[in-house]
N, C-alpha and C positions, 0 to 999 in steps of 0.2 A: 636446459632443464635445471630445476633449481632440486636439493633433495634437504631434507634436514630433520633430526630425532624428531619424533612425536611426544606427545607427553607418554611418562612414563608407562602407565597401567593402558593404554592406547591398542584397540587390536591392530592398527597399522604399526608394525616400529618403525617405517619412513613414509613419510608422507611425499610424493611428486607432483609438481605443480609444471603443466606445459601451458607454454605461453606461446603466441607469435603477436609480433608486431606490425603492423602496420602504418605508414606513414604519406600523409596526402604529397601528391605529387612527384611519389619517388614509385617506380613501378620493380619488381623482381621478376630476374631475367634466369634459369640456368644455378640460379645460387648467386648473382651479385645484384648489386642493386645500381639501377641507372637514373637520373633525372627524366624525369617525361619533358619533354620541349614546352617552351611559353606557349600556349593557346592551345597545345593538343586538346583534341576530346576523349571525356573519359570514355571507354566502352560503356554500351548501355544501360550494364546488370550494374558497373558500377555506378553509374548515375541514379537509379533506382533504389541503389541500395545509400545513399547519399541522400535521396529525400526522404527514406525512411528515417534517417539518422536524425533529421532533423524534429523529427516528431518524437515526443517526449514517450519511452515503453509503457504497456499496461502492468501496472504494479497488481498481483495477487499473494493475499496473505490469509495465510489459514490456519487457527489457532485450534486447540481444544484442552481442556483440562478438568481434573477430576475436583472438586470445592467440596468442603462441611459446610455446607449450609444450602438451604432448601430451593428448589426451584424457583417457588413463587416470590423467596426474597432479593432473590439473587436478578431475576426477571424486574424484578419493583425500581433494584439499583440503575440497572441497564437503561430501563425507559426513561429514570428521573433523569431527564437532558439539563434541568437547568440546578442540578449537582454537581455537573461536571467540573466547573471551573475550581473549586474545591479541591479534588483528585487529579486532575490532567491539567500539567502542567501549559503547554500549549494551547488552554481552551482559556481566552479573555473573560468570554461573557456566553451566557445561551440566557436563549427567552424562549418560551413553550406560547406556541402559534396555537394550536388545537390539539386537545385531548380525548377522545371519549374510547368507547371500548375497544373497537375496531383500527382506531389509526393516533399515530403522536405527532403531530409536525413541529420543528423545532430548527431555528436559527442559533446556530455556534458563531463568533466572532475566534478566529483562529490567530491566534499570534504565536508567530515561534519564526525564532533569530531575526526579528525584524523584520520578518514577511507578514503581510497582516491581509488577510481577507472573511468573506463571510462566507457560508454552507448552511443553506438552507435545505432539508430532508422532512419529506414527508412517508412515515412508515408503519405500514401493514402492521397488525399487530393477533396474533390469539394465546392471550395471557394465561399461563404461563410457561409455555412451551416453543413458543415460536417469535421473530421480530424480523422485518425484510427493512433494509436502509435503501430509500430511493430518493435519489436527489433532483431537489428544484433548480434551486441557483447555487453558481459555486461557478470557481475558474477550473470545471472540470470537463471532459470532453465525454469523459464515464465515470461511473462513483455508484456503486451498486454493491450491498452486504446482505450478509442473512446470518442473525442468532439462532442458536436451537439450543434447547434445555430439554436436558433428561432428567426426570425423578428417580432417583435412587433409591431414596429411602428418607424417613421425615427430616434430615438434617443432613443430607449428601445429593450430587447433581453430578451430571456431566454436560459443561457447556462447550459448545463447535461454534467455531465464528468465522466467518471466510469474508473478504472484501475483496472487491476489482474495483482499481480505477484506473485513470489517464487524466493526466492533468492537459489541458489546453495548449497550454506552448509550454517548451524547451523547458525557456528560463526558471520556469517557475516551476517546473518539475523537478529542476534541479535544485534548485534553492529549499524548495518546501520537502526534498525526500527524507522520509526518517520521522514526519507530522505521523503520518497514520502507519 
């Protein structure tokens, strides 16, 4: 157990952080730890839990926040995809595929630390309240969001933004985590 101050005005004054370790190949026995033999097999739950490891987790992230400024503008920002590269740092390039009232389909060129792929979305739209992110192509296995805007008032909003995805392999979950 590790323990150590909090910051000062903190409702915790210690924060505890429990940890356990785990290590391939080494099994715990009673409180010691023993080598498993060359070639044993793992128990099955381990083995299961072994090929889930190897699949990269579904990442969900869910924001919301209060903004001076109006729904409808705020919604205009959101949709103009080929803005982006402008503002986000990570976005090379976007090109706007189809526009009209109901839907925005849009190609991002993603570049960030040297990973570089494309993300193609096409997404639901009823301006200026609502946005769903559904993806075409992309190294992703799921990639699925939803904007929502509240009117507050002529120059106040509240926007909620939620994404899931899963990247396709491992690698590249690991590499690209921190993109979105």
């Amino acid at each position: 157990m590790i323990t150590w101050p909090a910051a000062p005005r903190s409702a915790f004054p210690y924060l505890r952080v429990y940890s356990s370790l785990r290590l391939p190949g080494v099994a715990v026995s009673r409180g010691r730890l023993r080598p498993r033999p060359l070639g044993a097999r793992r128990p099955f739950r381990n083995r299961l839990r072994a090929a889930q490891e190897d699949r990269p987790p579904t990442v969900e992230i869910r924001r919301s926040a209060l903004i001076g400024h109006s729904a409808a503008n705020t919604f205009d920002l959101i949709e103009a995809a080929e803005h982006y590269p402008e503002f986000l740092p990570w976005c090379a390039s976007a090109t706007i595929l189809a526009r009209d009232d109901t839907v925005v389909a849009a190609t991002l060129a993603v570049d960030y630390r040297g990973l570089r792929f494309n993300l193609t979305t096409r997404n639901p739209k009823r301006r200026p309240h609502w946005m769903a992110v559904r993806l075409e192509e992309g190294p992703f296995r799921r990639f699925e969001g939803e904007w929502s805007l509240v009117e507050l008032g002529p120059e106040a909003c509240k926007i909620e933004f939620a994404l899931r995805y899963e990247f396709d392999g491992a690698l590249v979950g690991k590499l690209a985590d921190g993109v979105f």
